[in-house]
C-alpha positions as CSV (number, residue, x, y, z in Angstrom):
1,X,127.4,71.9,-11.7
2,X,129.6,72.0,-15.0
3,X,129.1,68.5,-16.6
4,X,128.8,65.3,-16.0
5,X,132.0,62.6,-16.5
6,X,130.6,59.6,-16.6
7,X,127.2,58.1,-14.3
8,X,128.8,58.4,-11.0
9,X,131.0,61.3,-11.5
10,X,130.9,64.8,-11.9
11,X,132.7,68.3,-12.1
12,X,131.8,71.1,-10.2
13,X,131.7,74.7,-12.1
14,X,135.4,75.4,-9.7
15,X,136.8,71.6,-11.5
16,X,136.3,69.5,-8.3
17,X,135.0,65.5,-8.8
18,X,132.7,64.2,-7.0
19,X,131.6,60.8,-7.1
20,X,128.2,59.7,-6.1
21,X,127.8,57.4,-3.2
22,X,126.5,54.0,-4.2
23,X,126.7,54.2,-7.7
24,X,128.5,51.8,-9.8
25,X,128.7,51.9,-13.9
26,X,131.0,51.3,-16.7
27,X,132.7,53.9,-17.6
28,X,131.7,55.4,-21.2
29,X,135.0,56.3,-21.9
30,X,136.8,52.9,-21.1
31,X,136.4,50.2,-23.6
32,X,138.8,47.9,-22.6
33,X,138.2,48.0,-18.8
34,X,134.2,47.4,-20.4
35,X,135.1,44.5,-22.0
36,X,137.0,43.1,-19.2
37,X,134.2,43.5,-16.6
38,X,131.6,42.0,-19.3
39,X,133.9,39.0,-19.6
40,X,134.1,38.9,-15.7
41,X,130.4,38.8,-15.4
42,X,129.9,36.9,-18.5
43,X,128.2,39.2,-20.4
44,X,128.0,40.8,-23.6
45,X,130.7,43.6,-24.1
46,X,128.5,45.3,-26.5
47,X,125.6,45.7,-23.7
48,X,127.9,46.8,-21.3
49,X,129.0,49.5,-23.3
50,X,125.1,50.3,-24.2
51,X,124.8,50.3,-20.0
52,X,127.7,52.8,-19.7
53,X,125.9,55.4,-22.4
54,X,123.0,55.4,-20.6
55,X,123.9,55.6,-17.6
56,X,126.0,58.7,-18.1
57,X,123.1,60.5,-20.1
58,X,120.6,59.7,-17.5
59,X,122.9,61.7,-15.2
60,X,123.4,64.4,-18.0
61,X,119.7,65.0,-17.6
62,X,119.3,65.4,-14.3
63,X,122.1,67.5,-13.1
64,X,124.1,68.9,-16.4
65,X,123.9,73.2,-16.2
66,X,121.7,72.8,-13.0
67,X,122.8,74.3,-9.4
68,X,123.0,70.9,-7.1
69,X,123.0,70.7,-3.5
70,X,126.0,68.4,-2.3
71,X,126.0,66.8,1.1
72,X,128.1,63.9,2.5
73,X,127.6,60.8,3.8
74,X,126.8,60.4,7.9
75,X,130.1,57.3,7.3
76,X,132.9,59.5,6.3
């Protein structure tokens, strides 16, 4: 696995994406589209942003430089 694009996507070492079923976050990268789910949800933009950060380095640490094992969902 090469790195890890935000927490529910990654690149593989040969530049594929996957996404990870079930997984929804802000994206790290976004701030605008941040701020506009915080101000659906009605909640703090500043939070959400904390939410995206962490979410993405949780996932940093438990895949980033290590070999995973991809399978696919029974549904698609």
């Amino acid at each position: 696995m090469d790195k890890v694009i935000d927490g529910e996507t990654l690149q593989l070492n040969d530049g594929r994406l996957v996404r990870l079923i079930g997984v929804t976050v802000p994206h790290w990268d976004n701030l605008k589209k941040n701020h506009e789910l915080a101000k659906q949800y009605k909640l703090d933009p500043n939070i959400v942003q904390l939410y995206s950060y962490a979410s993405r380095n949780f996932v940093k640490e438990m895949v980033e430089g290590e070999v995973v094992v991809i399978s696919f969902d029974s549904a698609f």
